[in-house]
Backbone and ligand atoms as CSV (ligand in chain L), in Angstrom:
chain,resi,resn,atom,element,x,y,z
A,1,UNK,N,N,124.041,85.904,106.489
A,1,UNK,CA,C,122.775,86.598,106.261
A,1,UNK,C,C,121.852,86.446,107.456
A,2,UNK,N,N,120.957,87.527,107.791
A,2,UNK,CA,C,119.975,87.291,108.600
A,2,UNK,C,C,119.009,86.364,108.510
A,3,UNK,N,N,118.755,85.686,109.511
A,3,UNK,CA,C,117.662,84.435,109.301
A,3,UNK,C,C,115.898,85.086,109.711
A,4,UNK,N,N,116.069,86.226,110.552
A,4,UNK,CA,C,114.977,86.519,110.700
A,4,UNK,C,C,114.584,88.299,110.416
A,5,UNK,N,N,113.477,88.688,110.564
A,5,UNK,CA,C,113.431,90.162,110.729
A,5,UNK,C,C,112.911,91.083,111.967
A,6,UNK,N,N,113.569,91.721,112.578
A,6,UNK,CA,C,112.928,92.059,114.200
A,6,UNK,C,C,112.074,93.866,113.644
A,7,UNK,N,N,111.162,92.885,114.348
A,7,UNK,CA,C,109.906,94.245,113.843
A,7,UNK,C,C,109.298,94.324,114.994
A,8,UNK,N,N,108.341,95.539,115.594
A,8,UNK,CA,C,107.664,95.459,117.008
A,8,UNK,C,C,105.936,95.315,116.490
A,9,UNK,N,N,105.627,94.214,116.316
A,9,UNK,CA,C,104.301,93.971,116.067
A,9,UNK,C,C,103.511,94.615,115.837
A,10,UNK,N,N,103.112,95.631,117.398
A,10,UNK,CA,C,102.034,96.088,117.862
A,10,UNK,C,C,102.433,97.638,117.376
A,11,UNK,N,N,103.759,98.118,116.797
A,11,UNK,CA,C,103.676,99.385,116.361
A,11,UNK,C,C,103.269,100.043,115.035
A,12,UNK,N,N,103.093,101.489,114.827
A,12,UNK,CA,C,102.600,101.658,113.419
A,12,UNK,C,C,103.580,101.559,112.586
A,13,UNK,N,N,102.672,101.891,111.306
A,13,UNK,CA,C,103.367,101.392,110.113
A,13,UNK,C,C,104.971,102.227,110.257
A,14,UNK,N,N,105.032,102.972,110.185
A,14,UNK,CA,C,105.555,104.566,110.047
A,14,UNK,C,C,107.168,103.679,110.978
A,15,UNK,N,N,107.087,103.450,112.361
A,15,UNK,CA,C,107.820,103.173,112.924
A,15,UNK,C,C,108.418,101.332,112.483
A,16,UNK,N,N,107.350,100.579,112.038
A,16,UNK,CA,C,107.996,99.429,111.301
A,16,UNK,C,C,108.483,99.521,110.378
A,17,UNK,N,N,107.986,100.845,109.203
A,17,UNK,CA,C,109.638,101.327,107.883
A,17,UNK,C,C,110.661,101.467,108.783
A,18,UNK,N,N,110.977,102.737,109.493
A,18,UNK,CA,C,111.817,102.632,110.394
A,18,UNK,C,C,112.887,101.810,110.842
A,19,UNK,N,N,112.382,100.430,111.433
A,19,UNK,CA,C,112.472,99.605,111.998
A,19,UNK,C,C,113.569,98.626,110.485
A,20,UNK,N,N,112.715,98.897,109.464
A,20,UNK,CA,C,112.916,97.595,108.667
A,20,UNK,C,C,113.848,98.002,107.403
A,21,UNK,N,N,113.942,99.591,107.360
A,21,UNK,CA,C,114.623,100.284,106.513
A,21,UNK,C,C,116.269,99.593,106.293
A,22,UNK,N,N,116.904,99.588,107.577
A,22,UNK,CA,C,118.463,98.800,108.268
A,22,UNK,C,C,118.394,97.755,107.658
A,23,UNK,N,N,117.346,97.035,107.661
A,23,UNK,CA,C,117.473,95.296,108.138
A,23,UNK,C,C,117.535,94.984,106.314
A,24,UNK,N,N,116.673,96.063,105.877
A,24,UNK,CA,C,116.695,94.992,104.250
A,24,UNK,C,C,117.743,96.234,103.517
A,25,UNK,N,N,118.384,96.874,103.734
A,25,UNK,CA,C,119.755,97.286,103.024
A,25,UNK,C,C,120.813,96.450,103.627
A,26,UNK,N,N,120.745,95.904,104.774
A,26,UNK,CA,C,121.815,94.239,105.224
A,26,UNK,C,C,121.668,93.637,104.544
A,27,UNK,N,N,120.345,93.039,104.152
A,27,UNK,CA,C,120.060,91.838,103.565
A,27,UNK,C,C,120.344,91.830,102.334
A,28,UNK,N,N,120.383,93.147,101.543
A,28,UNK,CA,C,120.373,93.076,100.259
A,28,UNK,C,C,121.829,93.419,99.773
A,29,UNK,N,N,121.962,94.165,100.690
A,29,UNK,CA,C,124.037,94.472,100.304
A,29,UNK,C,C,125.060,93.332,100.413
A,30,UNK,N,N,124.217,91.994,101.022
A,30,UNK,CA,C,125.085,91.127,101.193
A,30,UNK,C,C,124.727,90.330,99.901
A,31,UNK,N,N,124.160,90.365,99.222
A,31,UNK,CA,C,123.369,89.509,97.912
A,31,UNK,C,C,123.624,90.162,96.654
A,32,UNK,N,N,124.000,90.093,95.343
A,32,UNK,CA,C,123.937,90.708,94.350
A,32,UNK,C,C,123.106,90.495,93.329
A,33,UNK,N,N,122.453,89.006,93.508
A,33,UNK,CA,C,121.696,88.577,92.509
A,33,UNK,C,C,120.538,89.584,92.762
A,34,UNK,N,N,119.746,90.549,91.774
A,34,UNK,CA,C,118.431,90.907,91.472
A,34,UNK,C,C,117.196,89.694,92.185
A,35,UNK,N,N,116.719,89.128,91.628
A,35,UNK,CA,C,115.835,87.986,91.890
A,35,UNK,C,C,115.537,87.911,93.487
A,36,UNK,N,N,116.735,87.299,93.664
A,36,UNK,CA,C,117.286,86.685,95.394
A,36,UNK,C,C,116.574,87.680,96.155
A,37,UNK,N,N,116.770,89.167,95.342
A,37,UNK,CA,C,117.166,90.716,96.772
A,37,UNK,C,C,115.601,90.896,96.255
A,38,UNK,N,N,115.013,91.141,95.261
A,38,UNK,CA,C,113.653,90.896,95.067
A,38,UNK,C,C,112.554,90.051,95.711
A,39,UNK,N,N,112.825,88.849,95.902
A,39,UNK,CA,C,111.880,87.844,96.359
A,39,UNK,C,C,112.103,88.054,97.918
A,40,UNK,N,N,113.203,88.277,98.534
A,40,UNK,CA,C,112.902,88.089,99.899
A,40,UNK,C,C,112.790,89.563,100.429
A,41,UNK,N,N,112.490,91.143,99.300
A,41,UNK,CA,C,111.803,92.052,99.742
A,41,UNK,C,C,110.566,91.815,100.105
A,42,UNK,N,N,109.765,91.002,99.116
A,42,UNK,CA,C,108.386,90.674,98.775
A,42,UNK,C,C,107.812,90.272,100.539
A,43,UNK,N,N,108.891,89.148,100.911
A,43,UNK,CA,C,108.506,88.302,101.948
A,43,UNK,C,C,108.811,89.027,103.400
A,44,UNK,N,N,110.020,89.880,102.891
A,44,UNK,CA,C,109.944,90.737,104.393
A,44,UNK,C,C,108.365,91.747,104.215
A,45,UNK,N,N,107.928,92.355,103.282
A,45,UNK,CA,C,106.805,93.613,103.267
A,45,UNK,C,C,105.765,92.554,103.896
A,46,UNK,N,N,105.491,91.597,103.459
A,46,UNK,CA,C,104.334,90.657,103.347
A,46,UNK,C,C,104.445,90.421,104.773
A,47,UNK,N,N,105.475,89.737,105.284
A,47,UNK,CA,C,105.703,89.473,106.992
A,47,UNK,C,C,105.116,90.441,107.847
A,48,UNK,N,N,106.026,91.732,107.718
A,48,UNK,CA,C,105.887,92.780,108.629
A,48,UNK,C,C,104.904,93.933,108.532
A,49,UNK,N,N,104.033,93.874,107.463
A,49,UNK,CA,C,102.654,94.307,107.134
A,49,UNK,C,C,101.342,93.786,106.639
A,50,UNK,N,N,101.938,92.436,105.911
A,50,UNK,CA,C,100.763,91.507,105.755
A,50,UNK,C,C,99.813,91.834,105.030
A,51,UNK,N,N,100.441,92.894,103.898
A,51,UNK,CA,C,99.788,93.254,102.904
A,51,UNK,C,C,99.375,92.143,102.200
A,52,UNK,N,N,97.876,92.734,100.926
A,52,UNK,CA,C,97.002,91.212,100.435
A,52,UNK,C,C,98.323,90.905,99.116
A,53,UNK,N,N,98.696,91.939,98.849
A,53,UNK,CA,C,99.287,91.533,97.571
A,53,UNK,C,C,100.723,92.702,97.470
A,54,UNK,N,N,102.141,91.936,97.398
A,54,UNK,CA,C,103.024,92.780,97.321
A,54,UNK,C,C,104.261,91.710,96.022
A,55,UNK,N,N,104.678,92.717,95.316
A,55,UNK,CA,C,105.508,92.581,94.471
A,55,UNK,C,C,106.285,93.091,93.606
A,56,UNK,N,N,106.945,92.638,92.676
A,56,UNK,CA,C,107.671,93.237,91.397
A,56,UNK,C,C,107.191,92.987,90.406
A,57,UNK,N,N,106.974,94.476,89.318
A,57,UNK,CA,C,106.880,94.410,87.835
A,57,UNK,C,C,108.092,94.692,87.076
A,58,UNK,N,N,109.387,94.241,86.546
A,58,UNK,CA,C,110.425,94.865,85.841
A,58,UNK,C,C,110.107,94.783,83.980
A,59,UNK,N,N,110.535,95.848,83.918
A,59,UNK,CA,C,110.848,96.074,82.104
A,59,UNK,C,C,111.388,95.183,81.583
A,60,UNK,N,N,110.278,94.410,80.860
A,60,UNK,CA,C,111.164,93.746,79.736
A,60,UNK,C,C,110.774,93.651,78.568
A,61,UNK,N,N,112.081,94.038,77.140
A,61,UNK,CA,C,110.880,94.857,76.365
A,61,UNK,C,C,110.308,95.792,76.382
A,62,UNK,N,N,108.954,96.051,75.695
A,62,UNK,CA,C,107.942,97.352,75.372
A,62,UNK,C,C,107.035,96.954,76.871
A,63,UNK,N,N,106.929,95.814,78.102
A,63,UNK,CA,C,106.023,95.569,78.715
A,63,UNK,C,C,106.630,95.363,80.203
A,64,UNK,N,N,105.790,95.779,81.278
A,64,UNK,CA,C,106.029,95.386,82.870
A,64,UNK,C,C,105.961,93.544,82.916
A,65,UNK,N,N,106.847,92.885,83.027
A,65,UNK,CA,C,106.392,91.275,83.215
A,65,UNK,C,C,106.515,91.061,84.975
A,66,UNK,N,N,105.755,90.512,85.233
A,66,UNK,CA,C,106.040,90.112,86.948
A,66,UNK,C,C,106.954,89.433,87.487
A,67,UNK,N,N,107.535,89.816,88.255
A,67,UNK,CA,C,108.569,89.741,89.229
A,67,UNK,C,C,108.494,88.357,90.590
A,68,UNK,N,N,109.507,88.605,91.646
A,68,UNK,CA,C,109.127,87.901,92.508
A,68,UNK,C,C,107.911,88.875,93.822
A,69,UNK,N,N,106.935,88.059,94.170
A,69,UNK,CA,C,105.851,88.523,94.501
A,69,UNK,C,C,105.685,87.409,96.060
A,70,UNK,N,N,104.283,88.055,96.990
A,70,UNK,CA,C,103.845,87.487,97.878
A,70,UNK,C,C,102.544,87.593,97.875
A,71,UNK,N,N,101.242,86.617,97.484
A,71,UNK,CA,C,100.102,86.775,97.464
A,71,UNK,C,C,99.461,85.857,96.070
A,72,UNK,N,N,98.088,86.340,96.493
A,72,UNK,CA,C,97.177,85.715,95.335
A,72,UNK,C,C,98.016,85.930,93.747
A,73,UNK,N,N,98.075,84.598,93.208
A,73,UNK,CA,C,98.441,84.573,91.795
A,73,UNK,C,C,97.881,85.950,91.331
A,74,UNK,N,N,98.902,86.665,90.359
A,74,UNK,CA,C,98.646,87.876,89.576
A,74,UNK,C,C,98.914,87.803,87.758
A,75,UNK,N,N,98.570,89.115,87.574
A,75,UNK,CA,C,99.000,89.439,85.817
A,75,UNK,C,C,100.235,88.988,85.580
A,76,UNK,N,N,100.432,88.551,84.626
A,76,UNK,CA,C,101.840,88.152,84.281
A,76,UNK,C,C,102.552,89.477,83.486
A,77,UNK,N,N,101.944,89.994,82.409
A,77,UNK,CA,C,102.082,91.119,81.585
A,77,UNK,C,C,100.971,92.488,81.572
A,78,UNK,N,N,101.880,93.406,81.749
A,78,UNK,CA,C,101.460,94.838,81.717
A,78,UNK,C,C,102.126,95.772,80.893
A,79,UNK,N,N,100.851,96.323,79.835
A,79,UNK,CA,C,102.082,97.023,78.798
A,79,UNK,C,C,102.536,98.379,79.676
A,80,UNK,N,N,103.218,99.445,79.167
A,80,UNK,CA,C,104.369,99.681,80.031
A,80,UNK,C,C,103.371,101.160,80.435
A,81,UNK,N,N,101.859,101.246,79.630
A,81,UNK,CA,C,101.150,102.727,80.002
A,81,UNK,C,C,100.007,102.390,80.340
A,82,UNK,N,N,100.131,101.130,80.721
A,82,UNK,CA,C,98.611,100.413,81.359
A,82,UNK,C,C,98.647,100.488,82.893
A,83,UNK,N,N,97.088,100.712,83.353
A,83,UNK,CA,C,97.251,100.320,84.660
A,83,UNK,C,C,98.019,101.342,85.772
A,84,UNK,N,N,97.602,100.934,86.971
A,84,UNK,CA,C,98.325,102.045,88.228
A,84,UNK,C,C,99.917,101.640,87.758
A,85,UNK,N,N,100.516,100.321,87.656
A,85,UNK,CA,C,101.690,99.904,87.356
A,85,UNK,C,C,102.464,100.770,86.395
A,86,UNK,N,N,101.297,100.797,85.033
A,86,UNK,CA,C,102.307,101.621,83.893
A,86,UNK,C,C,102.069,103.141,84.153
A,87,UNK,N,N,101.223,103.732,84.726
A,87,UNK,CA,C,100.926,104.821,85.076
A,87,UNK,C,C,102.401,105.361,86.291
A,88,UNK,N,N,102.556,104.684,87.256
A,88,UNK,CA,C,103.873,104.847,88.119
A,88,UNK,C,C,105.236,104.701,87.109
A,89,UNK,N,N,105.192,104.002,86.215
A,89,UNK,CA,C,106.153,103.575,85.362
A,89,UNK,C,C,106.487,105.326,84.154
A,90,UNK,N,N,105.435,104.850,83.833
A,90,UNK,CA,C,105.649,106.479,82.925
A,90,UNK,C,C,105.764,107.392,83.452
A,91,UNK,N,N,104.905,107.921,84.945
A,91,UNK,CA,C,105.157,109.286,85.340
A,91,UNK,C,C,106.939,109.128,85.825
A,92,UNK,N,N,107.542,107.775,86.661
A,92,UNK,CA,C,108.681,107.865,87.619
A,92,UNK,C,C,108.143,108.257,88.666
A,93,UNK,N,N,106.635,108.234,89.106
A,93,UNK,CA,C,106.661,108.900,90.101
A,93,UNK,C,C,105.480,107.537,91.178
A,94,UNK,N,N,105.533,107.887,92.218
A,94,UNK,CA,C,104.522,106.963,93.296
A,94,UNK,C,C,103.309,107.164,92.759
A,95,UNK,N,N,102.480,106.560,92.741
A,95,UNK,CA,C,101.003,106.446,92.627
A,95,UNK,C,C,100.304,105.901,93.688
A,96,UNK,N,N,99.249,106.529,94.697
A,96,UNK,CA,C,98.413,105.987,95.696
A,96,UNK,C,C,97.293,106.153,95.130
A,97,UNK,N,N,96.564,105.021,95.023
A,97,UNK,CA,C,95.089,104.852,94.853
A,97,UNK,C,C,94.384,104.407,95.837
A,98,UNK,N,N,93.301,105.772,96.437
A,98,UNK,CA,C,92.715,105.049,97.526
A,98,UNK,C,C,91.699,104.058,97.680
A,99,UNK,N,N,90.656,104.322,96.433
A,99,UNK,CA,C,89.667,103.103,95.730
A,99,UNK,C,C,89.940,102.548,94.395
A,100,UNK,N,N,90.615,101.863,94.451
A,100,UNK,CA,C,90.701,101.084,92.557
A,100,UNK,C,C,89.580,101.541,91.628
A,101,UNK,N,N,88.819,101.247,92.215
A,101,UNK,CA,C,87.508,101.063,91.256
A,101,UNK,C,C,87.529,102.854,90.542
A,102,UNK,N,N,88.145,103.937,90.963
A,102,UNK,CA,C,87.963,105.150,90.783
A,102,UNK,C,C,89.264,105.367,89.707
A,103,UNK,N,N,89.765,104.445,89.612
A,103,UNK,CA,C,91.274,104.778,88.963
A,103,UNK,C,C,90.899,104.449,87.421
A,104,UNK,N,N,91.283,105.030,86.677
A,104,UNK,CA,C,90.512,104.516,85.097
A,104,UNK,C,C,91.789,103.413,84.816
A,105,UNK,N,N,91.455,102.315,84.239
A,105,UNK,CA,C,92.600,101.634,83.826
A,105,UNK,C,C,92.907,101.214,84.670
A,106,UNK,N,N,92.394,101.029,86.016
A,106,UNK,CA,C,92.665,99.685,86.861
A,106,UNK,C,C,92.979,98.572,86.263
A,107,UNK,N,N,94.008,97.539,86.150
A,107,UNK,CA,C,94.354,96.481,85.924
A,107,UNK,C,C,93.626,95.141,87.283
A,108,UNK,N,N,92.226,94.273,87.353
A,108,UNK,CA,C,92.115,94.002,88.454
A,108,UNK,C,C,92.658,92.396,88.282
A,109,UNK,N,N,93.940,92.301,89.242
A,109,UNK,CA,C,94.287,91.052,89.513
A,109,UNK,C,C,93.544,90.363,89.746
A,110,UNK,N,N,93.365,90.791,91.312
A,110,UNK,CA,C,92.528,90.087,91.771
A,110,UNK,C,C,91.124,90.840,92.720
A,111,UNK,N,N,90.099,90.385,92.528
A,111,UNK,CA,C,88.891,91.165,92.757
A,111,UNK,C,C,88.762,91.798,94.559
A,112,UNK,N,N,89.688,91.132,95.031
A,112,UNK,CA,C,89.672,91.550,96.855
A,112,UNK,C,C,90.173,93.204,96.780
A,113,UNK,N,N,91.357,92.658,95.739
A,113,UNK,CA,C,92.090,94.493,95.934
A,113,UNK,C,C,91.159,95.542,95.635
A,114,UNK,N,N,91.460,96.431,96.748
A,114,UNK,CA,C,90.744,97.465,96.956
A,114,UNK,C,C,91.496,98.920,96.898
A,115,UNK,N,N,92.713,99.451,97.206
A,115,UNK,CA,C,93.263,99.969,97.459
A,115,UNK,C,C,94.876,100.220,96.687
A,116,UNK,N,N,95.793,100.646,96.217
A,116,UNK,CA,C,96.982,100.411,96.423
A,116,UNK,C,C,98.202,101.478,95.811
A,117,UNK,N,N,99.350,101.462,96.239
A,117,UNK,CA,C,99.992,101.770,95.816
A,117,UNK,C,C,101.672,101.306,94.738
A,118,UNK,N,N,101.664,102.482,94.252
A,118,UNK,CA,C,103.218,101.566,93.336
A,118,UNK,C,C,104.213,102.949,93.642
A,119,UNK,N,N,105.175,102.234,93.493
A,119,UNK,CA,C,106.497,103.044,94.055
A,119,UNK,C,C,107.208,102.413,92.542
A,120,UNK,N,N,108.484,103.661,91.697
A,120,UNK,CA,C,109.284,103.220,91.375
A,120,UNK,C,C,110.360,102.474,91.087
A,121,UNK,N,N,111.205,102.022,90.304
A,121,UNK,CA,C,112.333,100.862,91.209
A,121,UNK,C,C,113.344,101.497,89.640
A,122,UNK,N,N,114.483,102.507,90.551
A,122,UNK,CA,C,114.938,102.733,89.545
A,122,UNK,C,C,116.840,102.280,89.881
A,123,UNK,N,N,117.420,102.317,88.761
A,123,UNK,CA,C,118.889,101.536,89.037
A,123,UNK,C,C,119.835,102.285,89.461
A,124,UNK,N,N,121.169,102.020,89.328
A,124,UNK,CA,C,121.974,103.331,90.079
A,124,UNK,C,C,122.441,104.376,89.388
A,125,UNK,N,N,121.761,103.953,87.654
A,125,UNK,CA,C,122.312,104.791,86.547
A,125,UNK,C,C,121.277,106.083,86.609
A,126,UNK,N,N,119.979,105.701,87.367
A,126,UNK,CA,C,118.725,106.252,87.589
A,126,UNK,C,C,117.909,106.054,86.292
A,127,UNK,N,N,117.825,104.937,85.913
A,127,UNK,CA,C,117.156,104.655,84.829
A,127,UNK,C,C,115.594,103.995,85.276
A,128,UNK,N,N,114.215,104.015,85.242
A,128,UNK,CA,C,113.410,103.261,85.505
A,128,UNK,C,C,113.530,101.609,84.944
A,129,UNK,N,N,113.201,100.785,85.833
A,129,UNK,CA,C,113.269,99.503,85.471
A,129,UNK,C,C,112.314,98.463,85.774
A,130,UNK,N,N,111.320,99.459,86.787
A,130,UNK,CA,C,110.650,98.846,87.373
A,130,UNK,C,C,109.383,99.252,88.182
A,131,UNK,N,N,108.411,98.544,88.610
A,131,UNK,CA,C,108.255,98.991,90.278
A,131,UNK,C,C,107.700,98.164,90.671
A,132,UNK,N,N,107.705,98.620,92.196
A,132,UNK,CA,C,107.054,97.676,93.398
A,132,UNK,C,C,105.597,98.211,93.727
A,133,UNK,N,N,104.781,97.075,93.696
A,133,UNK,CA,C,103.625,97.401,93.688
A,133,UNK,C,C,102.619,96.782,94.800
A,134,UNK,N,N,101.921,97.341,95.475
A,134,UNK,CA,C,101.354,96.963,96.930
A,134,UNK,C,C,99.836,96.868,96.705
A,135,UNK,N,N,98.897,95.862,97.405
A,135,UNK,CA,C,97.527,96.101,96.973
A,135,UNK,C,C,97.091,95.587,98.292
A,136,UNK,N,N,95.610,96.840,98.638
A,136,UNK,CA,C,95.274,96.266,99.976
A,136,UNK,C,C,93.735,95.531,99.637
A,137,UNK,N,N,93.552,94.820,100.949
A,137,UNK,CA,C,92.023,94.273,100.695
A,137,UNK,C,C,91.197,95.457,101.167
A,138,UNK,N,N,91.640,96.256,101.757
A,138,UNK,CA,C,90.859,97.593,102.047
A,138,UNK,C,C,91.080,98.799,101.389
A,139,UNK,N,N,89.815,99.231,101.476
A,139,UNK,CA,C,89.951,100.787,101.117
A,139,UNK,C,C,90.806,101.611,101.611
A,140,UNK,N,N,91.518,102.935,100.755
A,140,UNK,CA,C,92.082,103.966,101.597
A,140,UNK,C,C,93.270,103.509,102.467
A,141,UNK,N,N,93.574,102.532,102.197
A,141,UNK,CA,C,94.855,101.385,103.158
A,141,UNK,C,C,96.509,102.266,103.268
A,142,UNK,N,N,96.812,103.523,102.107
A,142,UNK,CA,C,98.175,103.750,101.634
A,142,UNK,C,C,97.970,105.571,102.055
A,143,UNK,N,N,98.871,105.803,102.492
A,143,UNK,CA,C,99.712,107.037,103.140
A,143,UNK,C,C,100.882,107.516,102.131
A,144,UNK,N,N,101.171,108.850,102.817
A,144,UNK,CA,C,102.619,109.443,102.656
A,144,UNK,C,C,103.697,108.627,103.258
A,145,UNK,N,N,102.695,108.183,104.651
A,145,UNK,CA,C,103.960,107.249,105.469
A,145,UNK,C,C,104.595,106.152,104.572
A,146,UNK,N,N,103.691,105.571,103.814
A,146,UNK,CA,C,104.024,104.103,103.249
A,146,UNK,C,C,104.852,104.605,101.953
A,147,UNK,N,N,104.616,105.411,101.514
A,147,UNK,CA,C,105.147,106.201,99.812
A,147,UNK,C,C,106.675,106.528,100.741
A,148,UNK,N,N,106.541,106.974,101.643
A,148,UNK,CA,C,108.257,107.119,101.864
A,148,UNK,C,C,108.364,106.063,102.294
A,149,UNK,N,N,108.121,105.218,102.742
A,149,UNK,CA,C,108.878,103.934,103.862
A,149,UNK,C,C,108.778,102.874,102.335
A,150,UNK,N,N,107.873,103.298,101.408
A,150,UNK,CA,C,108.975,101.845,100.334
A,150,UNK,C,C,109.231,102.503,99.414
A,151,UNK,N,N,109.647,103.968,99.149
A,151,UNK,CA,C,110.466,104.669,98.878
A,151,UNK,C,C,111.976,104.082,99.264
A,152,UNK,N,N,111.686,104.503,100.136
A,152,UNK,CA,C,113.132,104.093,101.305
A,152,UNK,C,C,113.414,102.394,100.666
A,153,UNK,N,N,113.080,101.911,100.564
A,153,UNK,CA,C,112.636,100.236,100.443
A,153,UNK,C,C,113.758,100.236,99.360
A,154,UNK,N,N,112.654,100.794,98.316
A,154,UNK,CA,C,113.446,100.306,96.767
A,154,UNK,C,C,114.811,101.511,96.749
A,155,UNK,N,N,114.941,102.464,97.145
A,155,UNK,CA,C,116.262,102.733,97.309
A,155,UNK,C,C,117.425,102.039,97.790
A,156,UNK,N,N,117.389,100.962,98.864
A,156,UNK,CA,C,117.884,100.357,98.854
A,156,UNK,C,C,118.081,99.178,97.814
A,157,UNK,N,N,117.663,98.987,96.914
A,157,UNK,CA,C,117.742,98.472,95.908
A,157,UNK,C,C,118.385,99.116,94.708
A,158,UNK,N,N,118.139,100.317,94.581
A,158,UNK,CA,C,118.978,100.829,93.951
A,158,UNK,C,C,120.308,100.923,93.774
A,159,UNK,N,N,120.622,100.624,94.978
A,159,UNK,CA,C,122.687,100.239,95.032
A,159,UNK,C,C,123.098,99.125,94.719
A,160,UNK,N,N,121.999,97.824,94.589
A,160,UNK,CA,C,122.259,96.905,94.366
A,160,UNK,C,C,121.716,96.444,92.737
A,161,UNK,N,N,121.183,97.907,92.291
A,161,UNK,CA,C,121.031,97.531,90.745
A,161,UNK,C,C,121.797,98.459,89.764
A,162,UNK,N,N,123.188,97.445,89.299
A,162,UNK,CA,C,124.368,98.340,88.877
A,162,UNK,C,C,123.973,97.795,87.441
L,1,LIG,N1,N,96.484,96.557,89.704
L,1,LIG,C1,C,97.706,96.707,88.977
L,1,LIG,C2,C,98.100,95.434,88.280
L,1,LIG,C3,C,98.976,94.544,89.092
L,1,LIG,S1,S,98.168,93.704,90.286
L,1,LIG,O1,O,97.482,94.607,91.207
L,1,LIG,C4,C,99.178,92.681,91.129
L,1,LIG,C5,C,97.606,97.847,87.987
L,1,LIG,O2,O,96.508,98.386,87.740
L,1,LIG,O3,O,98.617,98.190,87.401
């Protein structure tokens, strides 16, 4: 397994998906455990963008329970139509919120987040199971760029959730 992740610091986001798209379908095709390929997504996003808050919500039950994560302690439970989380969950689809505070049913972890987006996390049967969920300390922080680049992300996860 790779011990590290080669990213170019000083470039944009757009070109560090790019960059990082390769490196975590290696990392994760060599691993089968869920958890394992989960927690060290968390830690590559967190590394190479340094987002305030990045993680997993998976289905369990009628509710989103939290996953492996990088950041300020969060919610433990989210029912499954609550929140930007259950809102991405029910549509299947990305959700970008550019101010929280404008989103009805904000769930607030934690009071810094300002911003964020959730991406799907679906299996190879294409069943929803999940998603990955990003929160910035700034406003307006999330793009098209970022909706495809952890698009791209959790697709690679998808081969590894049989
Ligand atoms: N804000 C999310 C809840 C999860 S935390 O941000 C980590 C939501 O509204 O679903």
């Amino acid at each position: 397994m790779a011990e590290a992740i080669a990213f170019s610091k000083e470039a944009d986001r757009s070109t560090r998906y790019l960059e990082l798209v390769p490196q975590i379908e290696a990392l994760v095709s060599g691993e089968s455990d869920l958890i394992a390929n989960l927690a060290n997504v968390s830690a590559v996003l967190k590394e190479v963008f340094g987002f305030f808050w990045v993680g997993f919500y998976l289905k369990k039950g009628d509710q989103l329970v939290l996953g492996p994560f990088q950041g300020p302690l969060a919610c433990t439970r989210i029912d499954l139509d609550k929140g930007v989380c259950g809102h991405s969950f029910t549509t299947e689809q990305t959700v970008i919120v550019p101010n929280v505070d404008e989103f009805p049913g904000h769930i607030a972890c934690a009071s810094a987040s300002r911003s964020e987006i959730v991406v799907p996390l679906f299996d190879a049967s294409g069943t929803i199971v999940g998603v990955l969920d990003v929160d910035s300390d700034r406003l307006d922080d999330f793009s098209e760029i970022d909706a495809h680049g952890l698009e791209k992300i959790t697709r690679t996860l998808t081969k590894v959730l049989t």
